[in-house]
C-alpha positions as CSV (number, residue, x, y, z in Angstrom):
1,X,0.0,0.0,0.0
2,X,1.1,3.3,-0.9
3,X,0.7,6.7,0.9
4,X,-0.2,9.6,-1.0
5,X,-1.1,13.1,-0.4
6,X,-4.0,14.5,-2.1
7,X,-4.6,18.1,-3.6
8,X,-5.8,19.4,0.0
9,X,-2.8,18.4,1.6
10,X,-4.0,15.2,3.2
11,X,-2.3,12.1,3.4
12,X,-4.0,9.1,2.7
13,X,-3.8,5.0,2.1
14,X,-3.6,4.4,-2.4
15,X,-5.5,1.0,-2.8
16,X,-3.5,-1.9,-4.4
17,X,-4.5,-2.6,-8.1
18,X,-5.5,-6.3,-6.4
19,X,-8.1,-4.6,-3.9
20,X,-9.7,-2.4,-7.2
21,X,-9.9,-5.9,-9.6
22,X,-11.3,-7.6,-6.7
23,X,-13.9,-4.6,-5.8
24,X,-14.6,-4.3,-9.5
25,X,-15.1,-8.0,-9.8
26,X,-17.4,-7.7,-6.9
27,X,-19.3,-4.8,-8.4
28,X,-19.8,-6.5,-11.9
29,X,-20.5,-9.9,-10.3
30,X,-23.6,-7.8,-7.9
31,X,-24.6,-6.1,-11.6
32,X,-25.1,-9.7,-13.2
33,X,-26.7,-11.5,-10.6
34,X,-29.3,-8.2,-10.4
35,X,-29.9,-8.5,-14.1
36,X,-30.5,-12.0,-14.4
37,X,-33.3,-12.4,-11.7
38,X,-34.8,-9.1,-13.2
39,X,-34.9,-11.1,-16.6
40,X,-36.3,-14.2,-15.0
41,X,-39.0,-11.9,-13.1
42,X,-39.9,-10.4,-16.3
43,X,-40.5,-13.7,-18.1
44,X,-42.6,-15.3,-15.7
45,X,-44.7,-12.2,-15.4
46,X,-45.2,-12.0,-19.3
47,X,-45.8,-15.9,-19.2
48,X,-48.4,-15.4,-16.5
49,X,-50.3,-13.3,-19.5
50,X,-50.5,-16.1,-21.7
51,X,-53.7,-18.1,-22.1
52,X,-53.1,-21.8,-21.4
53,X,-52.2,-24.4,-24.1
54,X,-55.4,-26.2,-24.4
55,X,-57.3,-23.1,-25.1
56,X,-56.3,-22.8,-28.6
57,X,-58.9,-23.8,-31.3
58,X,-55.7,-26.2,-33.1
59,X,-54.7,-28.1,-29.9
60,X,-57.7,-28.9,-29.8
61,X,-58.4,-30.5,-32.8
62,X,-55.2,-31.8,-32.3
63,X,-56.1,-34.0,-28.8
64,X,-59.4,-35.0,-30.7
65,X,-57.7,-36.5,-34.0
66,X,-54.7,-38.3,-31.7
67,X,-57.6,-41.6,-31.1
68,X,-58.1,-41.6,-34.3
69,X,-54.8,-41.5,-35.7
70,X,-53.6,-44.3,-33.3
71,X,-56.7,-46.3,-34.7
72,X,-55.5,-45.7,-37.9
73,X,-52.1,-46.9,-37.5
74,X,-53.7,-50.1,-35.9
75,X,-55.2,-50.8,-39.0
76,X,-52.1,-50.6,-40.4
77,X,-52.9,-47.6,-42.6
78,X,-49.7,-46.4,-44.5
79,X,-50.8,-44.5,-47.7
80,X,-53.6,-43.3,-49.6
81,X,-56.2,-40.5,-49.3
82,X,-58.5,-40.5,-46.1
83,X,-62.5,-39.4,-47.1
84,X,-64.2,-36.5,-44.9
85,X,-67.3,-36.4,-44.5
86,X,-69.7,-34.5,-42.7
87,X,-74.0,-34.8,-41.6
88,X,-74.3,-32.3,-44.8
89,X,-72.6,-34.1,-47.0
90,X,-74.2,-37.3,-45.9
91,X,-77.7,-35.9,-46.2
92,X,-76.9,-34.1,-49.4
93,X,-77.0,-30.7,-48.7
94,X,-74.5,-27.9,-49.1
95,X,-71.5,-27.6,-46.9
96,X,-71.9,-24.6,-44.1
97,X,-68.7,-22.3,-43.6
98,X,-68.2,-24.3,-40.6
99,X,-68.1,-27.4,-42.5
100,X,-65.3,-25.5,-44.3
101,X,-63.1,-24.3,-41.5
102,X,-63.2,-27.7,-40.1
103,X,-62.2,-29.8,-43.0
104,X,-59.3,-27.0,-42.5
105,X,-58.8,-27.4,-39.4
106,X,-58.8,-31.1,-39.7
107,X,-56.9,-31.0,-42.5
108,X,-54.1,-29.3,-41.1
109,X,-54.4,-31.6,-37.5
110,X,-53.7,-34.8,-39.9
111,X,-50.4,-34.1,-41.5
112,X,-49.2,-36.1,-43.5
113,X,-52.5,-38.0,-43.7
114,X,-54.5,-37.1,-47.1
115,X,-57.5,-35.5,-46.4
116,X,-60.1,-34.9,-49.1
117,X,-64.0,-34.5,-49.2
118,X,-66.7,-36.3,-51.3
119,X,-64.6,-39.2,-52.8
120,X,-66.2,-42.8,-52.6
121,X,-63.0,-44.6,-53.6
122,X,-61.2,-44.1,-50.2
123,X,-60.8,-47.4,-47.3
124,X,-60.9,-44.6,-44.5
125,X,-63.4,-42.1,-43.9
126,X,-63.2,-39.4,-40.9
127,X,-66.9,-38.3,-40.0
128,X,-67.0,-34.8,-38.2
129,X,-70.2,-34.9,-36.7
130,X,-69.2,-31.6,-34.3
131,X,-72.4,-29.8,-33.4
132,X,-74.5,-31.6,-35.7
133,X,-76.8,-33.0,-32.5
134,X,-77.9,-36.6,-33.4
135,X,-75.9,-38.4,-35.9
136,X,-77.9,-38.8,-39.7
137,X,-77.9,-42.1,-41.0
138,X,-74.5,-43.6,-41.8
139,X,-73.8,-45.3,-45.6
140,X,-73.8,-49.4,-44.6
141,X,-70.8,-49.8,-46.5
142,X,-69.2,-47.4,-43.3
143,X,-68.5,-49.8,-40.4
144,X,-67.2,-47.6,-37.1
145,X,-63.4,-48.1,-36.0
146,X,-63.2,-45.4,-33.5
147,X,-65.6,-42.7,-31.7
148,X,-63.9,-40.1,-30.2
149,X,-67.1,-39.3,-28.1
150,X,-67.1,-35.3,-29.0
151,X,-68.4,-35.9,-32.6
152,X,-65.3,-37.5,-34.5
153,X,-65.5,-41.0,-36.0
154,X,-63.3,-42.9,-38.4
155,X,-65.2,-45.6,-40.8
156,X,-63.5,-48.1,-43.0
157,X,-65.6,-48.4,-46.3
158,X,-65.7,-51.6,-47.5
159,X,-65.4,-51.5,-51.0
160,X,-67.8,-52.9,-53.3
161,X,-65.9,-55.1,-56.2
């Protein structure tokens, strides 16, 4: 340690360059620590703003279709387009915008499954029966693999030869 003498005349103790690295270290050390539980506070209060998972439209669709894709793979289903149908379609009458949205919906939910509407030459045949109330009368070439209990059913056609 060195004594010096300041401008007013006053003698005093220099710190050591080891006490100033080791109150700087100190210093920056306090800085980080302070910054990185402000940055975890700020996360978990913008994460408490976010609406929960399930409450999204696609997730959804997404916990609804998983039965029916596990069904699917029991059948050993591999390729080939997969029918949609709806209790418009099957009565004959014009598909309703939500008719449309959910074939979207659906559509998107069963990547890399084909999903198409109206064909008779498919073996699968998802019927969305979402808000219809009571089921219409299902084709007897459609025998029922798997309800999913909230309007979703998967059919295998048997094909007439």
């Amino acid at each position: 340690m060195a004594v010096c003498r300041g401008s007013t005349g006053r003698e005093f103790v220099a710190p050591s360059p080891r006490m100033v690295r080791s109150s700087l270290r100190f210093l920056i050390g306090t800085v980080l620590v302070a910054q990185a539980c402000w940055n975890i506070w700020s996360i978990n209060l913008d994460n408490a703003k976010l609406r929960p998972r399930e409450s999204d439209e696609m997730v959804v669709w997404e916990n609804r279709f998983l039965g029916i894709r596990d069904a699917l793979f029991k059948e050993d289903y591999t390729t080939g387009n997969v029918d949609y149908v709806t209790s418009h379609s099957l009565q004959g009458q014009d598909r309703t915008l939500e008719d449309d949205v959910h074939w979207a919906q659906l559509r998107y939910v069963a990547i890399p499954l084909i999903l198409v509407r109206d064909t008779l030459d498919t073996r699968y045949v998802i019927g969305d029966f979402t808000g219809a109330g009571a089921i219409p009368d299902i084709p007897q070439n459609l025998v029922k693999i798997y309800d999913t209990g909230d309007g979703l059913i998967l059919f295998k056609r048997e094909l007439r030869q």
